[in-house]
C-alpha positions in Angstrom: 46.4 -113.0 -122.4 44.8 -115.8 -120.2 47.2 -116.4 -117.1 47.3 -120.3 -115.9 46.4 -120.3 -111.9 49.2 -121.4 -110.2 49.9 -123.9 -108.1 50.3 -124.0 -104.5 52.5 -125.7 -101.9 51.2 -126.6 -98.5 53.0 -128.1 -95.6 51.4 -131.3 -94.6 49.5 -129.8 -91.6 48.6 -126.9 -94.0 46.8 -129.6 -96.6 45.3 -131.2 -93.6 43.4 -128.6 -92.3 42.2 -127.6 -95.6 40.9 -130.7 -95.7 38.9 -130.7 -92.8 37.0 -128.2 -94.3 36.4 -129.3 -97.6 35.9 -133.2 -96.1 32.9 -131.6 -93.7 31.2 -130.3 -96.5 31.5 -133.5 -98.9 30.5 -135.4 -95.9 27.5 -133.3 -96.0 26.6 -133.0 -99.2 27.0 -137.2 -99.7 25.0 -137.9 -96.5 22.2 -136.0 -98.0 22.0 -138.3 -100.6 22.0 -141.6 -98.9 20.1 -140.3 -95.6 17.0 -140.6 -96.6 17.3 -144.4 -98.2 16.0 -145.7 -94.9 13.6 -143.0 -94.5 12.3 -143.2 -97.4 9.3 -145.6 -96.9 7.9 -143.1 -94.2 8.5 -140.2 -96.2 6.4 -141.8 -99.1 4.0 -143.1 -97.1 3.4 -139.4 -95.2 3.5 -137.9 -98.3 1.4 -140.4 -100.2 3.8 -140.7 -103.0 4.2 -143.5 -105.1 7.1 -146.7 -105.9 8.6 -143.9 -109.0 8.5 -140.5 -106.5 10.4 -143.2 -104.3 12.8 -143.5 -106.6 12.7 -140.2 -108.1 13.5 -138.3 -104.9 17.1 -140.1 -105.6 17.0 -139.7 -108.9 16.7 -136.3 -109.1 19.3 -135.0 -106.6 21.9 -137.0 -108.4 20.7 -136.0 -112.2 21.3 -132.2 -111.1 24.8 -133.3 -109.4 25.4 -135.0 -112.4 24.8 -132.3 -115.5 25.8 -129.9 -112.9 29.6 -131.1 -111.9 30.9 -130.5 -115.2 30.0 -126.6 -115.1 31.4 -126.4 -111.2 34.3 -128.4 -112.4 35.4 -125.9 -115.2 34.6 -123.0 -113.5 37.3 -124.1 -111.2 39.7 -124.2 -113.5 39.0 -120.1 -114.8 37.7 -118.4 -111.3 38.8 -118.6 -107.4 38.3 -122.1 -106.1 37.7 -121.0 -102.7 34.6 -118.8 -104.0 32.7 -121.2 -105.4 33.1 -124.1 -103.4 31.5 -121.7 -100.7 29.2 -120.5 -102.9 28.0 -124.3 -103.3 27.7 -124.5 -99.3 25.6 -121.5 -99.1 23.2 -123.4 -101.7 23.3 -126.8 -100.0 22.6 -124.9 -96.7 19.5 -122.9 -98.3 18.2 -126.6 -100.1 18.8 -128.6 -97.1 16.1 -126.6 -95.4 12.9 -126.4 -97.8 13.8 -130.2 -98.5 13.2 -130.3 -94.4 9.6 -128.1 -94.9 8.5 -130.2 -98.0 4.5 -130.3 -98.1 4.3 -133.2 -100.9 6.2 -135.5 -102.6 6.6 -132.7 -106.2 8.1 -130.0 -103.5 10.5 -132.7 -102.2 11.8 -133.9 -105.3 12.4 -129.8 -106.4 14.1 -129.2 -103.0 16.2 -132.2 -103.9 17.2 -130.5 -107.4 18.9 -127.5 -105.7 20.3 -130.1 -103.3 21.9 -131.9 -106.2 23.5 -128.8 -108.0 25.2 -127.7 -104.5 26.5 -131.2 -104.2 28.0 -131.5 -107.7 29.8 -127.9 -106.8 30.9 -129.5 -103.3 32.5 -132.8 -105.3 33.9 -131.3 -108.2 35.5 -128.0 -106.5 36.9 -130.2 -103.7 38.5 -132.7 -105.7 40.0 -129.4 -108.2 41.3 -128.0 -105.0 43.4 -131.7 -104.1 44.7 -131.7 -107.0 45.5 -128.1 -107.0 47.6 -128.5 -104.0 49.1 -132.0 -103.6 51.1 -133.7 -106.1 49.6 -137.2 -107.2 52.8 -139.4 -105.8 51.2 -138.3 -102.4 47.7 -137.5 -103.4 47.2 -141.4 -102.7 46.7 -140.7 -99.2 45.0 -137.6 -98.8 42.4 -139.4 -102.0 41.9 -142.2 -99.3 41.0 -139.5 -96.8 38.7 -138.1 -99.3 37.3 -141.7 -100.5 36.8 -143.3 -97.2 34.8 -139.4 -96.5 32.7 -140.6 -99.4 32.2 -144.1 -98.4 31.4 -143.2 -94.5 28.6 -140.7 -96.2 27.4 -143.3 -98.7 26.9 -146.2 -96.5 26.2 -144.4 -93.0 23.6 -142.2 -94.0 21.2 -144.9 -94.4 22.0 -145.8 -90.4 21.6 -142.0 -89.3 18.4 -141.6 -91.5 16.8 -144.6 -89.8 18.1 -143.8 -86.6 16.3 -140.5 -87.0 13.2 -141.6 -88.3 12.8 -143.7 -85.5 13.8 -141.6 -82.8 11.1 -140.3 -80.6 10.2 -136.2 -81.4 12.4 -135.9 -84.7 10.8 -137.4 -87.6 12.0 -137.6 -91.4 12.2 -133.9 -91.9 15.3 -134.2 -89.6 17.2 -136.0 -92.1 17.2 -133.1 -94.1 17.8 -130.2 -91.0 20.5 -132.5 -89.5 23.2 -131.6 -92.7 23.3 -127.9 -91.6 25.3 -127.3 -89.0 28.3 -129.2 -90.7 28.0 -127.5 -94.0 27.9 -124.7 -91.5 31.1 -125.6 -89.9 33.0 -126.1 -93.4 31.6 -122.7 -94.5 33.5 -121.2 -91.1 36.7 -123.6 -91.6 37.0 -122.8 -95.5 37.1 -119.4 -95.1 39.7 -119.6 -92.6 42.1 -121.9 -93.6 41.5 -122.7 -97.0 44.1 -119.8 -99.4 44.1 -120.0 -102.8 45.3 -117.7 -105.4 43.2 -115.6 -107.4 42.7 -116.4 -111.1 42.6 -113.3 -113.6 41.0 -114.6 -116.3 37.8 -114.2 -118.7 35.1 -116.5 -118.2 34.2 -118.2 -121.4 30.7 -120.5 -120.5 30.0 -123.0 -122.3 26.4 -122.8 -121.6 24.8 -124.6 -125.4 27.3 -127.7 -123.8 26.0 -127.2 -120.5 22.2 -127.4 -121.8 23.0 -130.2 -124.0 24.6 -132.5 -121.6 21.6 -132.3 -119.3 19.1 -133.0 -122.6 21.3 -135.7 -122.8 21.7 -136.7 -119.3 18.0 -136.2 -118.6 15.8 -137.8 -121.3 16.9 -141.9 -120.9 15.9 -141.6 -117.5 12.8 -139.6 -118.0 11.9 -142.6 -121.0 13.0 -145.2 -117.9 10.4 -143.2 -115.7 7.8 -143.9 -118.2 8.0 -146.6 -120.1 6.3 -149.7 -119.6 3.7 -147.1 -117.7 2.6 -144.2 -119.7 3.5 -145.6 -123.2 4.9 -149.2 -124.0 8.6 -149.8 -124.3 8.9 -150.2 -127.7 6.3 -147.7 -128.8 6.9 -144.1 -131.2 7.5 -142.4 -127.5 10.6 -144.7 -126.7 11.6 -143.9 -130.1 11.3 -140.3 -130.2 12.9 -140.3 -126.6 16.2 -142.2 -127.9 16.4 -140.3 -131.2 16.3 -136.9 -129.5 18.9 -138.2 -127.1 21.6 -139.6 -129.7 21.2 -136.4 -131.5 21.9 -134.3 -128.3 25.3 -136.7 -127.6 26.1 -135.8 -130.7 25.4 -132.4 -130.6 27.5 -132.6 -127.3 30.9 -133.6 -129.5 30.5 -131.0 -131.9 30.1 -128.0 -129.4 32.7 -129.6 -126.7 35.1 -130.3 -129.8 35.3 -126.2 -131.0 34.3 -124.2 -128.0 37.7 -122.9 -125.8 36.5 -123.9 -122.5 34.7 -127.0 -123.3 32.7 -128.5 -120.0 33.6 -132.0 -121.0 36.7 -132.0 -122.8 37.3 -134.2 -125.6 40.9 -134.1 -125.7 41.1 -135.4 -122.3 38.5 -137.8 -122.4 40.3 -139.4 -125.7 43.1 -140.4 -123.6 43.2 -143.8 -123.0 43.6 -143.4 -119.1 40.6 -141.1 -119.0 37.8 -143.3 -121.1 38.8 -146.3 -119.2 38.2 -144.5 -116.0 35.2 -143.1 -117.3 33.6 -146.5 -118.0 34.9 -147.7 -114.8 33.3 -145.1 -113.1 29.8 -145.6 -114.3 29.7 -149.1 -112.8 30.9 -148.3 -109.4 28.3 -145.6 -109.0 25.4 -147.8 -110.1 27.0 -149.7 -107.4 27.4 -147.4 -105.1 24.3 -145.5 -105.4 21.9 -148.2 -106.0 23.3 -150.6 -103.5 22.5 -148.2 -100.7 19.2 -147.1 -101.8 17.4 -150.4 -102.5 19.7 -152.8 -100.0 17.8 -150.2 -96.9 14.7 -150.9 -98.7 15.0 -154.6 -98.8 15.8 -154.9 -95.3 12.7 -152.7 -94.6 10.0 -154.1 -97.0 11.0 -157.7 -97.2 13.1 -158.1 -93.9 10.0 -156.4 -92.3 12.9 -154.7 -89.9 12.7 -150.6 -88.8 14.4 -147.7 -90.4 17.0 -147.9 -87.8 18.0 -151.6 -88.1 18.1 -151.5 -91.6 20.7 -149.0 -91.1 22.5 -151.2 -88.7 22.5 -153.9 -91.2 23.8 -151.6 -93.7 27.0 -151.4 -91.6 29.1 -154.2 -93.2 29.0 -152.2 -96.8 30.3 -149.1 -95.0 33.4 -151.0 -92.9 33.8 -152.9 -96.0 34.2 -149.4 -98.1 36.5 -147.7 -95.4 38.9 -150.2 -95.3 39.4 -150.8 -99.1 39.5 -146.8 -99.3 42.1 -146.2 -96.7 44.2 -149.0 -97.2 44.9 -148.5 -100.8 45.0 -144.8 -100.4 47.9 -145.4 -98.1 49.6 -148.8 -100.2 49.4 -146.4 -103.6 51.3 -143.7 -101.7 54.1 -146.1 -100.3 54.4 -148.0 -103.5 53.3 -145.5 -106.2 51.6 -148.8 -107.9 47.5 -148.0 -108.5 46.3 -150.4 -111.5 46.4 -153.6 -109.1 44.0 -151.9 -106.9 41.4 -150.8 -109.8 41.8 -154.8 -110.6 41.5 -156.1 -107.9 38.4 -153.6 -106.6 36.2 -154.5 -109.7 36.7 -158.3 -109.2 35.5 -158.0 -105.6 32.7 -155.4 -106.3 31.7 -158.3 -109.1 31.9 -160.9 -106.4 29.5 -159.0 -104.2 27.4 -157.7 -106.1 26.9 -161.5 -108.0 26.4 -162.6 -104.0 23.3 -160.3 -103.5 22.5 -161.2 -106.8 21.0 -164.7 -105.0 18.8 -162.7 -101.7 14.9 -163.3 -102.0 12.8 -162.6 -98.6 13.8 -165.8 -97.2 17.9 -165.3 -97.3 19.5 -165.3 -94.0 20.4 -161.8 -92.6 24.2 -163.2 -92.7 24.0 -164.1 -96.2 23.2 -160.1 -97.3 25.8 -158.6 -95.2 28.8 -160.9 -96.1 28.2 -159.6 -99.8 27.6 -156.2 -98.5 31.0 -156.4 -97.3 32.4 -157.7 -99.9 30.8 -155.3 -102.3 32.3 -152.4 -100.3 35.4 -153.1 -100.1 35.5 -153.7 -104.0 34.0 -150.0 -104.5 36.4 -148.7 -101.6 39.4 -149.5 -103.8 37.7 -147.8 -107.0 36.1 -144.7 -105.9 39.2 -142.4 -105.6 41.6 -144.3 -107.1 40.2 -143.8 -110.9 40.2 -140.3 -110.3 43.6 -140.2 -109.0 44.8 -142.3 -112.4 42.9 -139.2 -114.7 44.8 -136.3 -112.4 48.1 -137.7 -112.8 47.6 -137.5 -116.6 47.0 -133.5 -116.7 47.9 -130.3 -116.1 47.0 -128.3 -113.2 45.3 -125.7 -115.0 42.6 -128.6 -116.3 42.6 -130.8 -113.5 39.2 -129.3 -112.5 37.2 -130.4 -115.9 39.4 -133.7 -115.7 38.2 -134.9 -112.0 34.8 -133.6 -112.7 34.6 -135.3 -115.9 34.9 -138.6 -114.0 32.8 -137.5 -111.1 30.5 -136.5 -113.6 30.3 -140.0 -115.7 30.4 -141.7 -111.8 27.5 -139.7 -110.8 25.7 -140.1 -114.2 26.0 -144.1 -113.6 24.4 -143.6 -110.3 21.5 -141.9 -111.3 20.5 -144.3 -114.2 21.5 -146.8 -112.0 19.2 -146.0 -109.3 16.2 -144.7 -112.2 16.8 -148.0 -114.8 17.4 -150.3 -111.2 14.3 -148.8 -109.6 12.3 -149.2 -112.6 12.7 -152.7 -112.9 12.2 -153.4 -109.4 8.4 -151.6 -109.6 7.9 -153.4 -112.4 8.9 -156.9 -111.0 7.2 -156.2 -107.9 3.8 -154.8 -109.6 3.8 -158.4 -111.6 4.6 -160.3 -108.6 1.8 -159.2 -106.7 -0.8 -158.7 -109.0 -0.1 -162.6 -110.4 -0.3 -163.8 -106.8 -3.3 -161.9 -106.3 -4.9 -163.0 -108.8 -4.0 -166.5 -108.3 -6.0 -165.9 -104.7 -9.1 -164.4 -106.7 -8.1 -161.3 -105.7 -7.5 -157.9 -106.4 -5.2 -154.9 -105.0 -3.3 -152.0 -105.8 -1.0 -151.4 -108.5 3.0 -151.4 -107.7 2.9 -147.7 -108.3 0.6 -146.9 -105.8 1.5 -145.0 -102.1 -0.3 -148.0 -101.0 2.1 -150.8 -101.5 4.7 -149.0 -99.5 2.9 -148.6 -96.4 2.5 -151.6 -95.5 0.6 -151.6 -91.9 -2.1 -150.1 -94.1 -2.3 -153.1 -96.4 -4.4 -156.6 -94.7 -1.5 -159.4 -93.5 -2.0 -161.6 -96.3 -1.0 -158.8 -98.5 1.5 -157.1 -97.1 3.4 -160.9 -96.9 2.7 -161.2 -100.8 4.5 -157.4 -101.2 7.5 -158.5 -98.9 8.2 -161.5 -100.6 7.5 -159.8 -103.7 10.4 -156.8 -103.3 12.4 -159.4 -101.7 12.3 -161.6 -104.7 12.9 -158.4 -107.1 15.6 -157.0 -105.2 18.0 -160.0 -105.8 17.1 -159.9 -109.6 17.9 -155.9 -110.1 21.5 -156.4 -108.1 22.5 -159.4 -111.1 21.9 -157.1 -113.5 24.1 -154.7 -111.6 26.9 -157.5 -111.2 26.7 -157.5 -115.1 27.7 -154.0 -115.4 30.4 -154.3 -112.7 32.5 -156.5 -115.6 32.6 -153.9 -117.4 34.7 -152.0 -114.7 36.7 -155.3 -114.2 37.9 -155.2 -118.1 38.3 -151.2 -118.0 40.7 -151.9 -114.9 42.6 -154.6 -116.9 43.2 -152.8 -120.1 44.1 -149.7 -118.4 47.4 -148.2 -118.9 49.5 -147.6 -115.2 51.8 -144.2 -115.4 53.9 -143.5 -112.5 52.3 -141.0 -110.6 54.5 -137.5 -110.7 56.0 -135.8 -106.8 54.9 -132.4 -108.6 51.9 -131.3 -108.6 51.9 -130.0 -112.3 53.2 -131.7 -115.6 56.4 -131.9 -116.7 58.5 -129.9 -114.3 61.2 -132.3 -113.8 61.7 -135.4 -115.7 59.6 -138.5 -115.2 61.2 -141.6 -113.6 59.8 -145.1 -112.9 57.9 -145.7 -110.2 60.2 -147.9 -108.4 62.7 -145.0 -108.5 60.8 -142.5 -106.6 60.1 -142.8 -102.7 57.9 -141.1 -100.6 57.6 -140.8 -96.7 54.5 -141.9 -95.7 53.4 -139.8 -92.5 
């Protein structure tokens, strides 16, 4: 007979110093993913890789957190929590340092894999283990702890990466070498503080669900990668690409639907609170992902600025991010009211992200960081908080596959955001240039070339036609973005606001109205 893993009841200073620990190590494991946004022009360009490796070398560390959160996320539900999310430190630690020792761009981008599949264990084991050990009345604050975590990493490893890049005797493999020691360090506090119960029970993996969500997963943004290049857009390839990938969603329902210990499970994601998260979630981490990538880019390529200033311009979407984080994290936990927040988050993240919508190369450096700021602290208010809404709607003994489910959608928004996003920018930016080149009787390289992005190589007159033309581009990809960002606005609207529960599981005591039940606020 299965036995449900019980929950566990920590003293305040008890959850806080668990969450040191597990904090270090998302802070890590996030970082790695944004740190190299400013570096990336000088890792290309050493590397001689191209506008799609650019993008790609995002790409693929969030694809493999992506497919790979929902396995780390029911895993946590049938074996010891404390395991794996160790487990998933030991991998970051091993792919943090061939990333580091990369030779070429292919080597990079495979480092990057293992990098993503440690990070999707780090998210989705961390947020199984909250909600394992706080009850969601007070999870509020310790999920702003955890969101503004996520936000610092997001928006500040741009900043570190350019400050490394530019600093004298480290270089861009640095970026990479500098996220061991504190994956170290929340290895070392983990296994010291961190106590969980041991759960007896026989592992049933769903590994047909777990191939078919990455064939699903994978192929759009392999079809993004290509088409327009390799075949046209409408062609027999884009075809075969979409048909193989409806038939593997499909194929996803059937399995998910009859196996036991589904990866993505249906029943949950059915609930109303759940698929309105879940299409919530895919427009904040387009927003999130993509806003941090390309926005270092701009400032770099069109703004003509360095790695490190780009980072320092960067700074408004980070403050932005902390504040909307922490403050609702702490206002949710006084109140017990969370829907106004999701509301009010998506109609700012709109707002900014319709704002950067209007940059070219010749908007004011002002201009960009106002709707940076506004644009984080829109996606500060939504990057917890819809996770939160899902956890208060299950059991503890599925809260794993719950939070991962949404961390997995959020993750899978980021990584076609960044792949469709980036493909539209090389495209916009290889028709830009070769137009205006042409218009001069000219000739040059091709958008996809390493070229293009290392611009001292390029004569004056052309690198100004490539800065205006990514400057130009960047402000079209981030209205389609605003776009998908209503979306989140009208899945925060029509979402359905339970009073979050004191206990930690379901249905232990019965359920009163939020304006009944108050909380201390530390």
């Amino acid at each position: 007979m299965q036995q449900t893993q019980p929950s566990v009841a920590l003293s305040h200073r008890e959850i806080l110093q668990v969450l040191v620990g597990l904090l270090a190590g998302m802070f890590t494991a996030l970082i790695s993913s944004t740190i190299v946004s400013n570096a990336l022009p000088t890792i290309i360009a050493d590397l001689n890789g191209s506008q799609t490796q650019y993008t790609w070398v995002v790409t693929s560390s969030l694809l493999a957190m992506t497919v790979s959160m929902p396995i780390w996320g029911k895993l946590s539900d049938l074996v010891n929590k404390k395991t794996l999310v160790q487990i998933a430190l030991v991998t970051f630690v091993i792919g943090s340092i061939l990333a580091g020792a990369a030779q070429s761009v292919p080597w990079l981008i495979a480092c990057r894999v293992l990098q993503g599949l440690a990070m999707g264990g780090l998210i989705a084991t961390s947020q199984s283990i909250i909600g394992s050990i706080i009850p969601p009345r007070q999870r509020g604050r310790y999920s702003g702890y955890m969101g503004a975590t996520m936000a610092v990493a997001t928006v500040s490893g741009p900043l570190m990466g350019g400050v490394i890049v530019d600093t004298p005797g480290l270089g861009w493999r640095w970026c990479f070498y500098v996220c061991v020691p504190l994956a170290v360090a929340s290895l070392v506090i983990l296994h010291r503080q961190l106590h969980l119960p041991t759960q007896r029970r026989k592992v049933q993996l769903d590994l047909w669900g777990a191939l078919l969500i990455t064939i699903a997963a994978s192929l759009p943004l392999l079809w993004v990668t290509f088409a327009g290049d390799s075949f046209a857009w409408l062609s027999t390839e884009t075809a075969l690409f979409w048909g193989a990938t409806i038939i593997a969603a499909v194929l996803v329902v059937v399995v998910e639907t009859r196996h036991p210990e589904p990866l993505l499970p249906i029943a949950v994601v059915r609930e109303r609170t759940t698929a309105l998260a879940i299409v919530g979630s895919i427009a904040v981490g387009m927003s999130m992902f993509g806003g941090s990538v390309f926005l270092g880019q701009y400032f770099q390529v069109a703004g003509g600025h360095s790695a490190a200033w780009a980072g320092v311009l960067s700074i408004p979407l980070m403050t932005g991010s902390l504040v909307g984080t922490v403050l609702s994290g702490q206002l949710i936990t006084r109140y017990g009211r969370w829907k106004r927040f999701l509301v009010a988050g998506s109609t700012l993240l709109v707002i900014g992200l319709a704002m950067l919508s209007t940059v070219d190369h010749t908007t004011p450096e002002w201009h960009a960081m106002t709707s940076m700021a506004v644009m984080g602290l829109g996606m500060g208010m939504l990057l917890q908080n819809y996770v939160l809404a899902v956890q208060n709607t299950v059991s503890v003994s599925t809260v794993g596959a719950a939070s991962a489910t949404v961390a997995f959608f959020r993750s899978l928004g980021g990584a076609v955001g960044v792949s469709v996003l980036g493909a539209i920018l090389a495209h916009d930016v290889k028709t830009s240039v070769t137009d205006q080149l042409a218009a001069n009787g000219a000739s040059g390289p091709s958008a996809g070339s390493g070229s293009l992005l290392d611009l001292d190589a390029l004569p004056a007159p052309v690198a100004e036609i490539v800065r205006g033309a990514y400057g130009d581009a960047t402000g079209h990809i981030f209205a389609i973005a605003a776009v998908v960002a209503v979306v989140s606005l009208l899945a925060a609207l029509f979402i359905k606001e339970i009073p979050l529960r004191t206990t930690i599981d379901r249905d232990p005591e019965p359920e009163r109205d939020a304006d009944e039940i108050q909380v201390p606020v530390a």
